[in-house]
C-alpha positions as MATLAB code, in Angstrom:
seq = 'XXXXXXXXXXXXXXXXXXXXXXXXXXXXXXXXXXXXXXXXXXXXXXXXXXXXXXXXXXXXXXXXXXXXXXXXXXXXXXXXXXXXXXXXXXXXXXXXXXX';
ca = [
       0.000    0.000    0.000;
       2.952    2.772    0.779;
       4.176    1.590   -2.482;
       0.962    2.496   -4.258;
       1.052    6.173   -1.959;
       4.434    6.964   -2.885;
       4.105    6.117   -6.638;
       0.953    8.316   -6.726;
       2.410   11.363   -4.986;
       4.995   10.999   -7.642;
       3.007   11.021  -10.319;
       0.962   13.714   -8.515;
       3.866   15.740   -8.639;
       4.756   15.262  -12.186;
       1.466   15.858  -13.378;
       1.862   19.518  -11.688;
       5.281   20.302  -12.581;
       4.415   19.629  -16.768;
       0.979   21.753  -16.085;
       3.318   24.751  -14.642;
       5.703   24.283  -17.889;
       3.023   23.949  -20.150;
       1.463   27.188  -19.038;
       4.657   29.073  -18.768;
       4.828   29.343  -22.801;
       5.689   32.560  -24.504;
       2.752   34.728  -25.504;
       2.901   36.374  -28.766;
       0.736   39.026  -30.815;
       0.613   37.129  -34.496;
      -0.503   40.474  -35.979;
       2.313   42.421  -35.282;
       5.180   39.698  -36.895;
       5.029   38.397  -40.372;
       4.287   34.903  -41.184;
       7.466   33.385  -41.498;
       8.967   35.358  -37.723;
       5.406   33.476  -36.099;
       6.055   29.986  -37.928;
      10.038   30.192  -36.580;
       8.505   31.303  -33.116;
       6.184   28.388  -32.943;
       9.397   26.114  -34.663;
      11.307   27.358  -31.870;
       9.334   27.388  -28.857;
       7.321   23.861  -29.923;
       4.837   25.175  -27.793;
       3.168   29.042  -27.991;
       0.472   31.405  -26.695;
      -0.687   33.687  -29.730;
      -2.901   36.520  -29.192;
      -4.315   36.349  -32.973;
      -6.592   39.542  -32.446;
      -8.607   41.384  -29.422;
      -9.363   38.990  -26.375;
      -8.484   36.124  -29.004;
      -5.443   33.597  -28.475;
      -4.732   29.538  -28.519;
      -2.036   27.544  -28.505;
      -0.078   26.436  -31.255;
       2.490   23.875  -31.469;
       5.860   22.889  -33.980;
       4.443   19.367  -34.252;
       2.044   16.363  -32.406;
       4.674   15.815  -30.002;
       3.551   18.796  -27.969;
       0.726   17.984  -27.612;
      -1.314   16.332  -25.008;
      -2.517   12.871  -24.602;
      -6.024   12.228  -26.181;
      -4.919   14.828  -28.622;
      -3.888   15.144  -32.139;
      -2.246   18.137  -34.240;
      -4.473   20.173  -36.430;
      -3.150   22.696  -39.135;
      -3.914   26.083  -38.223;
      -3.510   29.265  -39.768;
      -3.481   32.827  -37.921;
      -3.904   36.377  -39.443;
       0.127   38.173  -39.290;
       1.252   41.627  -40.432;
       1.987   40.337  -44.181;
      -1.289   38.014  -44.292;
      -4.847   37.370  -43.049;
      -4.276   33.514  -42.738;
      -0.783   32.165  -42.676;
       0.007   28.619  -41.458;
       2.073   28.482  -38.750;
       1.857   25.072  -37.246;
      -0.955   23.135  -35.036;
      -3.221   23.580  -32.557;
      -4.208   20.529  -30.662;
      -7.673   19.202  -31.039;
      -9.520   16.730  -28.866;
      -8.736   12.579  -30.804;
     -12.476   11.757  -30.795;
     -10.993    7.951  -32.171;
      -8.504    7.714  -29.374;
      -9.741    4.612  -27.217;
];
């Protein structure tokens, strides 16, 4: 049983410490870069807060492996100072087929 309480606490733990470095991504105004500066920020980060216009923003990701489980990457495009809908990575949508 103390096994069972120590391996939980641990995973407890874990589970809190990715949560507080998930949320600690960058946050970046997509309008005020061109496309290509927001897909290398996204590239570079892997993982990104973009404020794509007033009281709007998501997070947007290099690739799948950022994000979560249960989730899958989905192309998304995001107006920038040179264009109204540039693709500059994923966003990570719910995998309604993930058993």
């Amino acid at each position: 049983m103390r096994n069972l309480t120590t391996a939980l606490s641990v995973f407890a733990i874990s589970a809190i410490a990715f949560g507080a470095s998930a949320s600690a991504s960058p946050r970046v105004d997509s309008q005020s870069l061109t496309a290509a500066q927001v897909k290398q920020v996204v590239q570079e980060s892997g993982s990104v807060l973009l404020s794509t216009g007033s009281g709007l923003y998501d997070r947007y990701v290099a690739n799948g492996a950022y994000c979560f489980f249960g989730e899958q990457p989905k192309a998304a495009y995001v107006p920038t100072a040179n264009s109204s809908s540039a693709f500059v990575g994923y966003t990570c949508a719910p995998d309604f087929d993930h058993n």
